[in-house]
C-alpha positions in Angstrom: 22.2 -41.1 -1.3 23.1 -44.5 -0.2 22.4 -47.6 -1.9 21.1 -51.0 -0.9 24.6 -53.1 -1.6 27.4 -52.6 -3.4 26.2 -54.7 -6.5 25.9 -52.6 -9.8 24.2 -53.6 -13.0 26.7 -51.8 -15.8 25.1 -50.1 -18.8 24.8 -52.5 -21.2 23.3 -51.7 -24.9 19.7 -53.1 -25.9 19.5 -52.6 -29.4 15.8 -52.0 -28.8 14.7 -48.5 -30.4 12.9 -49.5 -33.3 11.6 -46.2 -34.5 15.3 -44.8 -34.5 14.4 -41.7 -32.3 16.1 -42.5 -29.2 12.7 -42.6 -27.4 12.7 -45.4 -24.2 10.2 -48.3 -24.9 8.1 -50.4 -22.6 11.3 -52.9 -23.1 13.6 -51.1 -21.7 11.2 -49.9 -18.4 10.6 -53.8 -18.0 14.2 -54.8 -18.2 15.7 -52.3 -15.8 12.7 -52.5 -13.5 13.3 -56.1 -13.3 17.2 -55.9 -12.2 15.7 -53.5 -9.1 13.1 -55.5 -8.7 16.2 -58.7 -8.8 18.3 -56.7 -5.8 20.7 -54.9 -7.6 22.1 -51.6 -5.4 22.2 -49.5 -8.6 21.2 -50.0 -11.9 22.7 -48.0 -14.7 20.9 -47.8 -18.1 22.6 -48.3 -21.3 24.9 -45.7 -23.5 22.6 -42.7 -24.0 23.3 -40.7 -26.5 24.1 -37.1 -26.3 23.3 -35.8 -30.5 22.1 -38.2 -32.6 25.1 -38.8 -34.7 26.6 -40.0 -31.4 24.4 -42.9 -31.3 26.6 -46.4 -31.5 23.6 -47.3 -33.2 20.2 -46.1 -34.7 18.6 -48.4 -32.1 19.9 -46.6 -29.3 18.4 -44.6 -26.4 18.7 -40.9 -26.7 18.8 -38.1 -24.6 19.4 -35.3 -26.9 15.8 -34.0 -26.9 13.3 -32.6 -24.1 10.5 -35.5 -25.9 13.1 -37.7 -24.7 12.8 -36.9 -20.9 9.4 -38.7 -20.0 10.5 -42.2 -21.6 13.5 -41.7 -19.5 11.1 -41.0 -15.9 9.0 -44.0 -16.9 12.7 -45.8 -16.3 13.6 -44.3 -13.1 9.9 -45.0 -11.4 10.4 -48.5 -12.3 13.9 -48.5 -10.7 13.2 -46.8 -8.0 10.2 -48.5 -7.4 12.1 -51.8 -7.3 14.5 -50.1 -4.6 17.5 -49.7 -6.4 19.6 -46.0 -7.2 18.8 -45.4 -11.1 21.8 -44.3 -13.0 22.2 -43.2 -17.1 25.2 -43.6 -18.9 26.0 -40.3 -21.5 27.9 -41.1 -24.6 28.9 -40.1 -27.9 30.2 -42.7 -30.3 33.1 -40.5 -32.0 34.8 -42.6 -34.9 32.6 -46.2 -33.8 29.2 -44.3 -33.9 26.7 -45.6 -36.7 27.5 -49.1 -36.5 24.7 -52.1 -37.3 23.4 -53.3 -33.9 25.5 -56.3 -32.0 22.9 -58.7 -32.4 23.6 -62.4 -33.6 20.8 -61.9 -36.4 22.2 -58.5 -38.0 24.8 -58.8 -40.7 27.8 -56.5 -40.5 27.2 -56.0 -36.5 29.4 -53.6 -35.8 32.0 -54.4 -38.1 31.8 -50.9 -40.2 30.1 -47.7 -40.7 26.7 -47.2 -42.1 26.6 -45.0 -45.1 26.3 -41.8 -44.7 26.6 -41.3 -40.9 28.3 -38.3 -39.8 31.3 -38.9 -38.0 33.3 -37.6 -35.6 36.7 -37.6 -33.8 39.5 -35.9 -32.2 41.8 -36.9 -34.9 40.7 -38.2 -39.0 42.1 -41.7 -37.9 39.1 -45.0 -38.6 38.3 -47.1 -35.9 41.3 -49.7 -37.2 39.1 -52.3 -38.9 37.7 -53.1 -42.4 34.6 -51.0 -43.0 34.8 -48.1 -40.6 34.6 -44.4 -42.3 37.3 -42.2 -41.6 35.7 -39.3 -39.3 35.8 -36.0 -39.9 38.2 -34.1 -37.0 36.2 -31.9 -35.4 37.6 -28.2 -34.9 37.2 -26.3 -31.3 34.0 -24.8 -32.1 32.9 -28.6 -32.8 34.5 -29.5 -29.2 32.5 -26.7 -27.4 29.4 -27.6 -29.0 29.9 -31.5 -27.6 30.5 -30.5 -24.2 27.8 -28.3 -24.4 25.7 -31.4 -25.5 26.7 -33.5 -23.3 26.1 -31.1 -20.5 22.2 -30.5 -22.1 21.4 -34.2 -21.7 23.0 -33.9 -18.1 20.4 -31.6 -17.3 17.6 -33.6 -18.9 18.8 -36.8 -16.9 18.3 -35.0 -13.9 15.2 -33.9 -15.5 13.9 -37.2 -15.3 15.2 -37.7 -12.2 18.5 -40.3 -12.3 20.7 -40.0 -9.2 23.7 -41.0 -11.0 24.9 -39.3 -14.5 28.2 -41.7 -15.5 29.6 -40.0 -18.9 30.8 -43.0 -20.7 35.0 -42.4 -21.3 35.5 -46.1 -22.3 35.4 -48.6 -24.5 36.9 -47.1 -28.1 34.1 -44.0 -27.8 34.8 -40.1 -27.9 36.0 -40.0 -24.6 38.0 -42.4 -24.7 39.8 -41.7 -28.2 40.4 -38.4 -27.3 42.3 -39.5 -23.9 44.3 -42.1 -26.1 47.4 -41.5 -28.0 46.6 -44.1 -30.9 43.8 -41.8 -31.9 44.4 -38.1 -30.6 47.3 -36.8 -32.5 46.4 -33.1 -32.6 48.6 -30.7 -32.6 46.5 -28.3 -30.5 45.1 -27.8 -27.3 43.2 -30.9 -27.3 46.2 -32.9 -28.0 49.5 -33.2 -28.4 50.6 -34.3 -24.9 48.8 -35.9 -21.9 47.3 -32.5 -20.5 45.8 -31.7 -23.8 44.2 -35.3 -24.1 42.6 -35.1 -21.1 41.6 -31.5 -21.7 38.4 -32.5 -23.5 36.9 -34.9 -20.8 37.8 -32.6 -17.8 36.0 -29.7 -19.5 33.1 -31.9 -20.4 33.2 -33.5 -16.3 32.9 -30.0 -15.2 30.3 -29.2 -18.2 27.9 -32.1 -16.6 29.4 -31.0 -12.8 27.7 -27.5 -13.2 24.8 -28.9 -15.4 23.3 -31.4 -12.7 24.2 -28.9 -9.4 22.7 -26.3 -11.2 19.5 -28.2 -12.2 19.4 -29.1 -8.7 19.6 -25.7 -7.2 17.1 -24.5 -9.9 14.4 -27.2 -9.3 15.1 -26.7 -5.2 14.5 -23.6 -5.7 10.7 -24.1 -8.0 9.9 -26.6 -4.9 10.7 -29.6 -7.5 11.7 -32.3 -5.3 13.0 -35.0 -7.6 15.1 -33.1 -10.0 16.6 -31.3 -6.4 17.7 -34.8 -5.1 21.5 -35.0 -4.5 23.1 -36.3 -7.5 26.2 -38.4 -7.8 28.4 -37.9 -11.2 30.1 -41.0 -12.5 32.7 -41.8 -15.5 33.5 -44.7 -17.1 36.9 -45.7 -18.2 38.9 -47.8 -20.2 42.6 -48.2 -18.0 44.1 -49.5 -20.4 44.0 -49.7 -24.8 46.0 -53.5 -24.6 48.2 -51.8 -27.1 51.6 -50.6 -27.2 52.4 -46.7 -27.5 48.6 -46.8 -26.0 46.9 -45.8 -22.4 48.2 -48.0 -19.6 47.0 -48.5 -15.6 49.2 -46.2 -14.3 47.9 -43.5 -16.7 44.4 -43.7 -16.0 45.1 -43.9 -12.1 46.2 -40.3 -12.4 44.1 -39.4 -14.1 41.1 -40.6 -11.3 42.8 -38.2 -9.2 42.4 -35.2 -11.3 38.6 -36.3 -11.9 38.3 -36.4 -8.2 39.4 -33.0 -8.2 37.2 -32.4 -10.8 33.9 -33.3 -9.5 33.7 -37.0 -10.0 32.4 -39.0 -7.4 32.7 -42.6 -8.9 35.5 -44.1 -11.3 33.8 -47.2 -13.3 37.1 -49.3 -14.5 37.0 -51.1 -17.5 39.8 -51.9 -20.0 40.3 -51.7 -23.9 37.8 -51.3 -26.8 40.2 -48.3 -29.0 41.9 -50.4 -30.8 41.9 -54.2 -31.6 44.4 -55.6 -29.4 44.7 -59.0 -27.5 43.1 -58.9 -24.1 43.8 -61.4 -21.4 39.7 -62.5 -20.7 39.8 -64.1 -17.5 38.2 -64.0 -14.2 38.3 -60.6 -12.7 40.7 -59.2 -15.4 40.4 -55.9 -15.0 40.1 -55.4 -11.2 43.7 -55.0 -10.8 42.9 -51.6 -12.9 40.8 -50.4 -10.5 42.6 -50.7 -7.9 45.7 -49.4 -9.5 43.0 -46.5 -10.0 41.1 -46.6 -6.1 45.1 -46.9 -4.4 46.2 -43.9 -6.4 43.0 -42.1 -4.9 43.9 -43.3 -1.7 47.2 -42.0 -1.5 46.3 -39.0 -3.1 43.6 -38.3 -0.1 46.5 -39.0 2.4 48.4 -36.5 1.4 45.4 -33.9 1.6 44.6 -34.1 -2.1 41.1 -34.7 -3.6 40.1 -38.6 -3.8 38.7 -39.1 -0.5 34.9 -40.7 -0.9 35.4 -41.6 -4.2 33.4 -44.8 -5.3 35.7 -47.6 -7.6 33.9 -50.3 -9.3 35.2 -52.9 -10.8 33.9 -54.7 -13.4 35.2 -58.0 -16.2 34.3 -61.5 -15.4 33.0 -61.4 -11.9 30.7 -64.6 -11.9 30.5 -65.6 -8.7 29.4 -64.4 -4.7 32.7 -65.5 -3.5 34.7 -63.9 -6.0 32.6 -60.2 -5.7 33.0 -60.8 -2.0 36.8 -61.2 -2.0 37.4 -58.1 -4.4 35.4 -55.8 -1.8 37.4 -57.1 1.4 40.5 -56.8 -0.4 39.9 -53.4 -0.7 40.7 -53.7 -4.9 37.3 -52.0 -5.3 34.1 -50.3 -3.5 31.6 -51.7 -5.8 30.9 -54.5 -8.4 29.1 -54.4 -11.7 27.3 -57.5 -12.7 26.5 -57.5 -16.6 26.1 -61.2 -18.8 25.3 -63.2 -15.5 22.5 -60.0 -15.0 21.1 -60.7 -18.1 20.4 -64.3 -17.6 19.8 -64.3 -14.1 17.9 -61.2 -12.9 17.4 -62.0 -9.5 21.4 -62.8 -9.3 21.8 -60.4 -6.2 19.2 -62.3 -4.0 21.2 -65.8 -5.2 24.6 -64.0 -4.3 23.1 -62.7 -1.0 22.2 -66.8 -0.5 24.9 -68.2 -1.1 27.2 -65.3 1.1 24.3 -66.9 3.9 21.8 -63.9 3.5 18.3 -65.9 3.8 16.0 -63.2 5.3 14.0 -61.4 2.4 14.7 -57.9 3.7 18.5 -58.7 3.7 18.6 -60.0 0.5 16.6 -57.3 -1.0 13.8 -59.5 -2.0 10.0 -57.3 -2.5 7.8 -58.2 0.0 5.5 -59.6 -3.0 8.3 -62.6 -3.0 8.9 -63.3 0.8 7.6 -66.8 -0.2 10.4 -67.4 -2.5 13.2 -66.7 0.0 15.7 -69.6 0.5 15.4 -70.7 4.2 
């Protein structure tokens, strides 16, 4: 598959499932089919979850149910339709699951744990701030049953036809506490030293690996072209917890390289979110990450390991053409997501592509509805 550019629209959370079942509304096919529609290469729809206790929120999209698949088709026509890749992001929430919605109207958003939601986590440690629930650790069974989720909405992505799956790994979520230190301390398998942290995302990568190939062998196979389509499997990441004793850059660029050999074929950088910490905000923060993270792959493919093809993005603060521009010749990254600026400007791509001196509509990835409206 090959995309237009190299400009992503991240997953970013909507808050807009008012009937708490995870269903897609006629919101969320407007707002994604607008960023295609706006010139964006790939657009990647918010945290979905994979149970419903996983949800970050009860206004969250879901993907946990086969009623859920059609909503989710309705989002990838509209996509698609606007010429853009269509990508899902799989979560679980672990310890911050069940948290009021981040919305400037909502009291408490996200600052603790609703009552009664069933949490989850690698180790009985609360998210470290005032109101969050200590979760309950989950045992191996519990483990095998959440890869076994996460691999079931997999297949129901590719159902509804997304060419890219990104498992969210980032950010303070399940993933990502169980790769950290400041919240896996098991004793076990699944912890206990940097192989046993990482052992839990690499079986759940290969989980979702097998899930989407094999959906796409199946439906080949039933003449079903859409779920056949090649399918590229993406991870989020945090590279680093901001925290001493925590994950740091150099950590998470090997572990990019034992992702590649897992089956991963694009690395989504982003920093933080496990633990309260103070984080540097500025422009383009976290590229250095991933190319700490696309340098280690590099070398890695030199010396006839796996990493070879593997798509970086980097994402944090990247505001303007210029900037995107000079990250992608520098080689830091191979693509750039584009969230805030996306959510005010929709049609940022076609601006970007002006201002970089792309006029012609076609170039700029402007519908031919608009031809009128390109800058000259």
């Amino acid at each position: 598959m090959t995309a237009r550019n190299r400009l992503w629209l991240p997953p970013m959370c909507m808050y807009s499932v008012q009937e708490h079942d995870g269903v897609v509304t006629d919101w969320h096919v407007l707002h994604y089919g607008t960023r295609a529609v706006g010139g964006f290469g790939t657009v990647i729809v918010e945290a979905t979850a994979v149970t419903p206790e996983g949800r970050l929120s009860e206004f969250d999209l879901g993907l946990w149910d086969d009623a859920q698949i059609e909503g989710h088709r309705r989002i990838v026509a509209a996509i698609h339709d606007g010429g853009a890749l269509a990508g899902v992001q799989l979560g679980h929430g672990g310890r911050k699951a069940g948290t009021p919605p981040w919305r400037p109207d909502v009291a408490g958003a996200r600052a603790g744990t609703l009552q009664g939601w069933d949490l989850v986590a690698p180790s009985a440690i609360a998210y470290p701030s005032e109101g969050h629930a200590v979760p309950r650790e989950l045992d191996e069974a519990g483990i095998a049953r959440l890869v076994e989720a996460f691999a079931r909405a997999a297949r129901r992505a590719a159902a509804a036809g997304y060419d890219l799956i990104e498992i969210h790994g980032a950010h303070g979520y399940l993933v990502h506490q169980f790769l950290s230190p400041l919240s896996n301390t098991r004793s076990d398998a699944f912890g206990d030293d940097e192989a046993g942290r990482r052992r839990f995302p690499l079986q759940m990568v290969a989980a979702v690996r097998h899930a989407i190939d094999d959906a796409g062998s199946a439906a080949g196979a039933t003449g079903g072209a859409e779920a056949a389509a090649p399918r590229a499997l993406g991870i989020r990441l945090s590279a680093t917890d901001w925290a001493e004793g925590g994950l740091t850059g150099r950590d998470t660029a090997r572990f990019a390289v034992e992702l590649a050999a897992a089956g991963v074929d694009a690395i989504h950088v982003s920093t933080g979110g496990n633990v309260p910490g103070t984080v540097p905000v500025g422009p383009g923060y976290q590229v250095p990450y991933a190319a700490q993270a696309r340098a280690a792959l590099a070398a890695s493919a030199a010396d006839g390991g796996p990493g070879a093809g593997i798509i970086v993005a980097a994402v944090g603060v990247i505001d303007s053409a210029a900037q995107a521009e000079a990250i992608l010749t520098a080689g830091d990254a191979d693509a750039i997501a584009v969230g805030r600026p996306a959510l005010r400007d929709p049609y940022l791509p076609v601006r970007w592509a002006h201002e970089l001196g792309v006029n012609d509509w076609r170039e700029a990835g402007l519908p031919v509805q608009y031809w009128r409206g390109a800058w000259r």
